[in-house]
C-alpha positions in Angstrom: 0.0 0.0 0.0 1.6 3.7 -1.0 1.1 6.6 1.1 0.8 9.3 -1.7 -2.8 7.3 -2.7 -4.0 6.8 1.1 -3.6 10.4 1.7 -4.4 11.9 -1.9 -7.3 14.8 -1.0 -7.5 14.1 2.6 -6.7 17.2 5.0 -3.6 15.8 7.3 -3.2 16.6 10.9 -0.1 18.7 11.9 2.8 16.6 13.6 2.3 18.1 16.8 5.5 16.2 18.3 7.9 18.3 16.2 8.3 21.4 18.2 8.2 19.3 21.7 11.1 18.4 23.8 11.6 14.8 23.8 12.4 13.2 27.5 14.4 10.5 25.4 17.3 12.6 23.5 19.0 11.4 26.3 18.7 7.8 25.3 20.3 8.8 21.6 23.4 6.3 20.3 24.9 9.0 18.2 27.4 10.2 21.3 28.3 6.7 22.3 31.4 6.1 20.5 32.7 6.2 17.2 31.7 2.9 15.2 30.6 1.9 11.5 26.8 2.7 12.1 26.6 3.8 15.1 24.5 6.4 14.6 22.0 4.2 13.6 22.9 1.1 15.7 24.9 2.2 18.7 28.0 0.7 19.2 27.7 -3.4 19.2 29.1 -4.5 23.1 30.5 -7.7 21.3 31.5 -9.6 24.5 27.9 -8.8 25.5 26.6 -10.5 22.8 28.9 -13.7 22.8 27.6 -14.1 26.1 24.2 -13.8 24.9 25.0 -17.0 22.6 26.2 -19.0 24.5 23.3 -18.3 27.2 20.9 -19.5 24.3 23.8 -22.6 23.0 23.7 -24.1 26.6 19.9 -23.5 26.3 20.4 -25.6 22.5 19.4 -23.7 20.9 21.0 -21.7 17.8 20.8 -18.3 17.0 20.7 -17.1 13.4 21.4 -14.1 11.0 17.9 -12.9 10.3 17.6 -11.7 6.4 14.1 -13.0 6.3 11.8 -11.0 8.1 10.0 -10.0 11.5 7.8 -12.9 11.9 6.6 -13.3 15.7 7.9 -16.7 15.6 11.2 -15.5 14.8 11.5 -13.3 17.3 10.3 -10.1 15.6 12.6 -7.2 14.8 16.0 -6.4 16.8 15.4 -3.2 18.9 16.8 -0.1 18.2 19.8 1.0 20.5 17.9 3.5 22.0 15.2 1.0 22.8 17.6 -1.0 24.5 18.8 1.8 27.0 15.6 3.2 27.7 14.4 0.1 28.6 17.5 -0.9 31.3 16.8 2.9 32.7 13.9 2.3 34.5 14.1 -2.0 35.3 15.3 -1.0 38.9 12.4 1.9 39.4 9.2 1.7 40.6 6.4 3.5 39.0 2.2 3.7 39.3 1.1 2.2 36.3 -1.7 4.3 35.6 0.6 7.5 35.8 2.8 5.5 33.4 0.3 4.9 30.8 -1.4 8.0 31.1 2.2 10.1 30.3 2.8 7.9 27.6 -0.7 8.4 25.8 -0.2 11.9 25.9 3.2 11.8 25.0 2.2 9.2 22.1 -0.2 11.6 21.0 2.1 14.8 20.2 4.7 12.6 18.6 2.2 10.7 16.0 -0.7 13.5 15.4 -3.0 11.2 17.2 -5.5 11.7 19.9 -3.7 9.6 22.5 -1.7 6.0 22.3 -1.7 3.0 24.4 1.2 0.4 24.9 -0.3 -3.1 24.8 1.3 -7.1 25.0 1.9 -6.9 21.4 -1.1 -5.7 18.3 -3.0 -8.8 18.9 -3.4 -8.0 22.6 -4.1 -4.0 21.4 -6.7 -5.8 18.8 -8.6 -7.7 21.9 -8.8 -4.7 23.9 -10.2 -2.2 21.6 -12.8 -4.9 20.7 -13.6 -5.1 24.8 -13.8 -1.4 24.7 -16.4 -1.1 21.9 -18.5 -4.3 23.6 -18.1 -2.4 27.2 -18.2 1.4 26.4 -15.9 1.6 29.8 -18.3 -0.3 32.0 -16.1 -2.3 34.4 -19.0 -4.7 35.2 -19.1 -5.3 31.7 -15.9 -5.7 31.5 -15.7 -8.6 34.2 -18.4 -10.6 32.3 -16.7 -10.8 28.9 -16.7 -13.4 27.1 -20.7 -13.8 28.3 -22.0 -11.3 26.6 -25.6 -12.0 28.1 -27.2 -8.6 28.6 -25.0 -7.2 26.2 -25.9 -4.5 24.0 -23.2 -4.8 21.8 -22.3 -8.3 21.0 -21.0 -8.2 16.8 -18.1 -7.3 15.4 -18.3 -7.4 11.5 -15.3 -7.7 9.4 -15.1 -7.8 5.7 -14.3 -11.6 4.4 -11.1 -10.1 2.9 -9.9 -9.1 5.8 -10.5 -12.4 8.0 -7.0 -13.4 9.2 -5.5 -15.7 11.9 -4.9 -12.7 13.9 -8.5 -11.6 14.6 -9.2 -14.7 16.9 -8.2 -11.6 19.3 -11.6 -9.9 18.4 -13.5 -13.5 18.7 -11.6 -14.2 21.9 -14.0 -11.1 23.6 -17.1 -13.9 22.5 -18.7 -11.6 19.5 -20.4 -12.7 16.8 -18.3 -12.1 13.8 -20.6 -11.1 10.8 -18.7 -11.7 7.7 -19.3 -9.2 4.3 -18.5 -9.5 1.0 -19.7 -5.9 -0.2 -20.0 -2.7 0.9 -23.6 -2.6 0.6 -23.8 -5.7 2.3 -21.8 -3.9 5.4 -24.6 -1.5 5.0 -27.2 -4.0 5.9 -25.1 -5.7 8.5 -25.2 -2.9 10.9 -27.8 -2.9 14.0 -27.9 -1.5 17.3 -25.6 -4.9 18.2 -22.6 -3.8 16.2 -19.8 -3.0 18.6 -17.4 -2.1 15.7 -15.7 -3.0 12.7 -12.8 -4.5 12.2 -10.3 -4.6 8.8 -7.0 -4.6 7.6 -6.1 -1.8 4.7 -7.2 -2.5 1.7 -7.3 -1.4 -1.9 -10.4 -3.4 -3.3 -14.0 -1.6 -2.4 -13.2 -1.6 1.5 -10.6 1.0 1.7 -10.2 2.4 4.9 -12.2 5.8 3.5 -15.3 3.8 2.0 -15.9 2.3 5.2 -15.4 4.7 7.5 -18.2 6.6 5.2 -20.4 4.1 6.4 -19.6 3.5 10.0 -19.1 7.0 10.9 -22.3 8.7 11.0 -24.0 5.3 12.9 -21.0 6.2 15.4 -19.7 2.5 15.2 -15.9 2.2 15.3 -13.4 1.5 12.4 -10.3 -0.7 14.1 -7.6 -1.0 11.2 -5.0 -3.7 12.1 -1.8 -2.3 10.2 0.4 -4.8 12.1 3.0 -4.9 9.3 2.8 -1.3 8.2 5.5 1.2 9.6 4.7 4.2 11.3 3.0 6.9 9.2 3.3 10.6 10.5 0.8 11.7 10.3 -0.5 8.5 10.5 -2.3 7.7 6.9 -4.9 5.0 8.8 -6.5 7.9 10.7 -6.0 10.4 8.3 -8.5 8.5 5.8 -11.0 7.9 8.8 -9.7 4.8 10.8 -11.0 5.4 14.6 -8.0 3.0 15.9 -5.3 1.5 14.3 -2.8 -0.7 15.5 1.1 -1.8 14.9 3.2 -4.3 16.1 6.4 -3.3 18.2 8.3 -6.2 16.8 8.4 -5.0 13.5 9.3 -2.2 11.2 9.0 0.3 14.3 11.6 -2.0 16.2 10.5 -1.4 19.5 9.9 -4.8 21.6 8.6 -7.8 20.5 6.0 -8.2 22.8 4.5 -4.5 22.6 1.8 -3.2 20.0 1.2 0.4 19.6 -2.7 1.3 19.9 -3.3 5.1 18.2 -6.4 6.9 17.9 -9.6 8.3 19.5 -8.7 9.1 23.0 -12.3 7.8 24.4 -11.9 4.2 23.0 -8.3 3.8 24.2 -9.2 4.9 27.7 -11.8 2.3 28.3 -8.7 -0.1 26.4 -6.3 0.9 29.0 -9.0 -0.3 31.4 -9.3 -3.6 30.0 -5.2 -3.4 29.8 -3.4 -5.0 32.4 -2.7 -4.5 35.1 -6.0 -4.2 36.1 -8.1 -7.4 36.4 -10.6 -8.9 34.1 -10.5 -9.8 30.4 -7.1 -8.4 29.7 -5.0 -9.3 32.7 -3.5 -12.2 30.7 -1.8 -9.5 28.8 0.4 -7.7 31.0 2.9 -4.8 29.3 5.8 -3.9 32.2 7.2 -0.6 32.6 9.9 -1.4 30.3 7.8 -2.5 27.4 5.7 1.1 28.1 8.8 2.8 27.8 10.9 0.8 25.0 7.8 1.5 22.6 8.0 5.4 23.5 11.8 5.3 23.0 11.1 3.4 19.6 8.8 5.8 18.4 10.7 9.2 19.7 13.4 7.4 17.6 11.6 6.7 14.6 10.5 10.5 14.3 14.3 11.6 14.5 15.6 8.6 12.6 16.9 9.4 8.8 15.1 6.6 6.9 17.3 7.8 3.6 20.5 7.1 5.5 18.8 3.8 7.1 17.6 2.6 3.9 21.3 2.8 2.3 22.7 1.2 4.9 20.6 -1.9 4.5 21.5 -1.6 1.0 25.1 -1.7 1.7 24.5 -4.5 3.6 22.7 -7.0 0.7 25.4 -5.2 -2.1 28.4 -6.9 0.7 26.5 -10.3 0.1 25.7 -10.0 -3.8 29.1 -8.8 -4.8 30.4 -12.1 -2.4 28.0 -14.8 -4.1 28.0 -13.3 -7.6 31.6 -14.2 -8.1 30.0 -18.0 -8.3 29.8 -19.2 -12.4 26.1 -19.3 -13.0 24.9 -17.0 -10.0 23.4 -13.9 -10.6 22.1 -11.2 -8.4 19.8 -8.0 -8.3 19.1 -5.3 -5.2 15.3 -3.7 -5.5 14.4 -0.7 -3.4 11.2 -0.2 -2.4 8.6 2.0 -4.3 9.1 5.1 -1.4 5.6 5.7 -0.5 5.6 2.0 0.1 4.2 1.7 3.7 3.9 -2.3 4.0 7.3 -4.6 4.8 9.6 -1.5 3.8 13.0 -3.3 2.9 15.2 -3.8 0.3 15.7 -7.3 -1.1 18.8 -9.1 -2.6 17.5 -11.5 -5.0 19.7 -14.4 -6.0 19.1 -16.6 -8.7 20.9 -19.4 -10.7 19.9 -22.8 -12.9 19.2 -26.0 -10.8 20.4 -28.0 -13.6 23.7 -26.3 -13.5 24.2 -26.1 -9.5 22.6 -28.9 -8.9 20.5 -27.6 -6.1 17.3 -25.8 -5.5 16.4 -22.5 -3.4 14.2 -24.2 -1.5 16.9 -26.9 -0.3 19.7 -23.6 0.1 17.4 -22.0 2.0 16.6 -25.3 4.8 20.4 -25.9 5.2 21.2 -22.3 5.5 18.4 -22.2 7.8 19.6 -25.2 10.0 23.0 -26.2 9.9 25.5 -23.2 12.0 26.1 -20.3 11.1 22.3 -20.2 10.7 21.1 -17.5 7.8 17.2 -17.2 7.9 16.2 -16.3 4.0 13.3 -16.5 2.1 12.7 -18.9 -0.6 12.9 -17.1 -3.9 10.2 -17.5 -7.0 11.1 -20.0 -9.6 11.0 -18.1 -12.9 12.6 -18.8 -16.5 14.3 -21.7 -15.2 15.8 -20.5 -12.4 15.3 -21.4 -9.1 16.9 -18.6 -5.9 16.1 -17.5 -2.7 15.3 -13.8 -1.4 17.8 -11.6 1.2 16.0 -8.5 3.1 18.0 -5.9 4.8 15.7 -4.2 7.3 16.3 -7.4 10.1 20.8 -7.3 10.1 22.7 -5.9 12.0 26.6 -4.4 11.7 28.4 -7.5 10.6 25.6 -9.7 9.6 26.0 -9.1 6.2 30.0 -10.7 6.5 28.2 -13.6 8.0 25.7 -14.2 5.7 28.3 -13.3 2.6 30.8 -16.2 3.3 27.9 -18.8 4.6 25.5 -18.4 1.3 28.7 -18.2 -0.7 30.0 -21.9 1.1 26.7 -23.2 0.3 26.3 -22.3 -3.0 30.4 -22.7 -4.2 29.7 -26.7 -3.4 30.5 -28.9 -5.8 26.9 -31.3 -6.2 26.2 -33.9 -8.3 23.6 -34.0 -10.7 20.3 -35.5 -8.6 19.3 -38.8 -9.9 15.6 -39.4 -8.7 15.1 -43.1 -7.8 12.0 -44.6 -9.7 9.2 -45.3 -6.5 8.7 -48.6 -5.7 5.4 -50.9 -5.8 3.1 -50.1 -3.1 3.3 -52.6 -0.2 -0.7 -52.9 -0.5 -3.7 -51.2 -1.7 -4.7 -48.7 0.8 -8.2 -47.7 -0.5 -10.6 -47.9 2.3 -11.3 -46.6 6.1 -8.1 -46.1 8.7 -8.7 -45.6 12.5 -5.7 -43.7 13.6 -4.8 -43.1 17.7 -3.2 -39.8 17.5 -0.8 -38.9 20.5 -1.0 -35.1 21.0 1.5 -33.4 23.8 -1.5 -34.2 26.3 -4.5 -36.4 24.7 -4.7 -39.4 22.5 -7.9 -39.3 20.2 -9.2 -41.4 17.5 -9.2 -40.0 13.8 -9.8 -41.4 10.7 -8.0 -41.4 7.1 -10.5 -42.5 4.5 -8.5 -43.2 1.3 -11.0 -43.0 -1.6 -8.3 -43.7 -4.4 -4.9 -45.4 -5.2 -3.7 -45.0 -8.8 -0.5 -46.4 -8.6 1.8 -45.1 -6.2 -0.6 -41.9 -5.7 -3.6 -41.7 -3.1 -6.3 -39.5 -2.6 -8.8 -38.8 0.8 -10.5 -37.3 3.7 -8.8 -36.8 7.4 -11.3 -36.7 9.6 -11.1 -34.9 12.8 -13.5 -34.5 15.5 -14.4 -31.4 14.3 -13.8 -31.5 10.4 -13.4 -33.8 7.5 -10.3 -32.3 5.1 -9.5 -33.6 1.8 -5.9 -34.6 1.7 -3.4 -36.3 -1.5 -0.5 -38.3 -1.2 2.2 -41.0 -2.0 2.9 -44.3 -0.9 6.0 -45.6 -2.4 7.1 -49.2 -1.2 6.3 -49.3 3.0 6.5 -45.2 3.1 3.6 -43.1 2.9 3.3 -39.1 2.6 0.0 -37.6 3.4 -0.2 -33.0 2.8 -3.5 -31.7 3.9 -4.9 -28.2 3.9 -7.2 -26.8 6.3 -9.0 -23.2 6.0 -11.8 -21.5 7.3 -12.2 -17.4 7.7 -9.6 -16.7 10.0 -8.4 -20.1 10.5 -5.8 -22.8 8.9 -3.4 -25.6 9.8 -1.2 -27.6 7.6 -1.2 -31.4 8.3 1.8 -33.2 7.0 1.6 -37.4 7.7 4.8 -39.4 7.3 4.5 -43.1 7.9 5.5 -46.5 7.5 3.7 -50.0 7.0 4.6 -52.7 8.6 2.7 -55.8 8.7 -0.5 -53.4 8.3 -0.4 -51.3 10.8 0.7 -47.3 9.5 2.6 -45.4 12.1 4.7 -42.5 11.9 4.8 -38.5 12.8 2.2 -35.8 12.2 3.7 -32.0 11.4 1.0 -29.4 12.0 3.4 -26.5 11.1 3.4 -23.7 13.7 1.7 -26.2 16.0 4.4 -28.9 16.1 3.8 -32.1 15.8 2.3 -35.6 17.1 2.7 -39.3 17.1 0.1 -41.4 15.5 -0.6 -45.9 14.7 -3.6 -46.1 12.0 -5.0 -50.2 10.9 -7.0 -50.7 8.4 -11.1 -50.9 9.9 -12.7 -54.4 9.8 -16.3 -54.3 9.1 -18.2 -56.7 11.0 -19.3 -59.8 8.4 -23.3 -60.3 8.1 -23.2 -64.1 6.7 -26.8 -64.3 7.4 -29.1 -64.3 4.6 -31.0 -61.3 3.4 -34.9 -61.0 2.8 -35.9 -58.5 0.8 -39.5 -56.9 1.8 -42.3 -58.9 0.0 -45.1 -55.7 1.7 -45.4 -53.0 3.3 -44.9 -53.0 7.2 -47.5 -53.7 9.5 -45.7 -51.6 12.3 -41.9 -50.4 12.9 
């Protein structure tokens, strides 16, 4: 999404930080020493950070260069310097959390444009307390009865099918009734004296932030825009095109930490949030923000407004031009940098872009990027598009660090010098047995065992086609069985919902056992036999009348 066409036409709001002293310029890196950077980065404490791996090593576990992204499960973004201070300047001082929050809303306020901010246990948590906000209107006995919203007279949220993500289980989570719609006039007819708000993520089809807000506004039901993704817009371009609340997430683009969301907007709403915020009790206590994550996010923010993004942005380039220029030397590999459009407002980061021709290397991006992913020194990269022939994987720059881009130069160049020979697929061998029919599988989960069922409606040769059934769901599935080994990939997804199943298993004297992968959600153990139907050797009268009775 591009700034210049959010903001086309619509009057802005002045940056009311600018002209305000900031109570962090004491926290800035740029008189901490003299190092490559370190006006942007601080000087790196190197003996600091040696200890930090082998804390996590002894822990086994392996830290990595991070050219991939900010995913959560990844550990989000690295915080800025400043971030880092600010948040070691007050771990050993006591403060009223209320006065804490309070200062920092109003602070948030003049630094953004907005009408106050809120600190919250990451954008997810923000998300869940602005949707108990809208249900409770600041009513603290409301509040205490969430998720029963008996009584209620707010109990819908309605969010446009495009927009249904994983991450608004935080708006079901309050216990709404999520009305999906596929048009605006359709959100027209939707709204009722239940609605409690609407939530969306921006969008350029026919639910732009603008056309809704049309809508919602003059019926006084709140727009929530997650932008978790987006970086920090001053004036913010959400609320400048009618967003009531929008929300970020600290562990990205903002690099503030990775637990902490940044709530902006209508002062009113994000009072009655703060109420459902830890640490007060009720709905929201499970999502407690300390002092330091309060503060880090201010420090992130005060920095961002002072940061030069030109100078930032180069230096991330620098970075992926250190690693081309290493792994271009290699016959056959080629490499290009792209800069983002600069109105760009979603993921802003440069990418390297390797590429080369399997059938000359011998090797696929796909297999580059899971040993440079696993095997020490870890480099986390993205899997690159096979186009023309080639096949490649992806570098960003926004997620290193001085020196990363040394690291990740001489591992991808390792990787990809190696001398491979070319891959001879083996031919599958002859299924073991025919498979078509019902499976009762025992599944051992971390904490249960349940019964499941595989029914495999086709074998055509080595290749087998079905339905997993759950408790809950029936899923289509395909898959392999070649010789004893069988391969099972299926795909669930429902509006705001999916998991990816992948079975692998073995058969031995007719019993299928092996290991279940369910992605993010880790995995299980699970035995599956072939059912028996019970044999009716009894003959068989067919009706010669009508019953008499039943």
């Amino acid at each position: 999404m591009k700034r210049r066409e959010i903001i086309k036409g619509l009057t802005l709001l002045p940056f009311a930080g600018s002209a305000v002293a900031s109570p962090m310029n004491d926290f800035s890196f740029g008189s901490k020493g003299i190092q490559e950077h370190a006006d942007l980065y601080g000087t790196i404490d190197e003996e600091l950070v040696k200890k930090g791996e082998n804390l996590l090593k002894s822990l086994g576990v392996e830290p990595f260069v991070n050219c991939k992204g900010t995913n959560t499960i990844m550990g989000g973004a690295v915080v800025r310097p400043e971030v880092k201070l600010a948040m070691e300047s007050v771990t050993t001082l006591n403060v009223q959390m209320d006065e804490l929050a309070f200062g920092i809303g109003k602070r948030l306020g003049e630094l953004t444009g907005a009408q106050w901010g809120i600190v919250t246990a990451g954008c997810a948590a923000g998300i869940k307390m602005v949707t108990a906000a809208c249900l409770t209107g600041g009513d603290p006995e409301k509040l205490l009865r969430i998720p029963d919203l008996t009584g209620f007279a707010k109990s819908e949220v309605i969010i446009p099918l495009s927009s249904r993500n994983v991450y608004d289980h935080a708006v079901r989570n309050a216990g709404v009734r999520v009305i999906n719609v596929q048009s605006l006039d359709e959100l027209r007819k939707s709204i009722n004296s239940r609605t409690a708000m609407i939530y969306m993520t921006p969008s350029e089809d026919e639910f732009t932030i603008s056309n809704v807000s049309k809508i919602a506004k003059p019926l006084n039901i709140p727009v929530f825009v997650d932008a978790a993704a987006h970086i920090l817009t001053i004036p913010d371009v959400h609320l400048a095109q009618g967003a009531d609340v929008v929300g970020y997430s600290g562990g990205k683009g903002i690099k503030a930490p990775s637990c902490s969301g940044l709530i902006l907007g209508r002062k009113d709403l994000l009072m009655s949030a703060h109420q459902v915020n830890s640490p007060h009790h009720g709905f929201g206590r499970d999502n407690k923000v300390g002092r330091e994550e309060h503060i880090g996010m201010l420090a992130a923010v005060e920095a961002w407004v002072k940061l030069d993004h030109v100078k930032e942005m180069n230096t991330w380039v620098s970075w992926l031009e250190t690693i081309g220029n290493k792994v271009s030397a290699i016959n056959g590999v080629k490499t290009t940098i792209t800069r983002p459009d600069p109105e760009l407002i979603h993921h802003v980061t440069p990418y390297l872009h390797i590429r080369w021709n399997p059938e000359q290397l011998h090797v696929t991006g796909e297999e580059v990027a899971e040993e440079l992913g696993t095997i020490a020194p870890r480099i986390a990269v993205q899997v690159g598009r096979n186009e023309a022939g080639l096949t490649g994987i992806t570098l960003v720059g926004y997620m290193m660090i001085p020196g990363n881009d040394k690291v990740a130069a001489n591992r991808i160049h390792e990787v990809l010098s190696r001398k491979r020979q070319p891959k001879v697929i083996p031919a599958m061998k002859n299924p073991v047995m025919n498979m078509v029919g019902l499976w009762d599988m025992e599944v051992q989960y971390f904490s249960s065992k349940v019964t499941q069922h595989l029914f495999i409606d086709s074998q055509e040769g080595n290749w087998i086609t079905g339905v997993f059934k759950t408790d809950l769901s029936s899923r289509p599935f395909s898959g392999s069985i070649d010789g004893n080994e069988v391969k099972i990939l299926c795909k669930y997804y429902t509006p705001g919902d999916r998991i990816l199943t992948t079975i692998q298993g073995n058969i031995n004297s007719g019993v299928l056992a092996g290991d279940m992968d369910f992605d993010e959600f880790n995995n299980a153990k699970f035995t599956a036999k072939k059912h028996k139907y019970p044999q009716n050797k009894k003959p068989i009268t067919y009706p010669k009348h009508r019953p008499q009775s039943s």
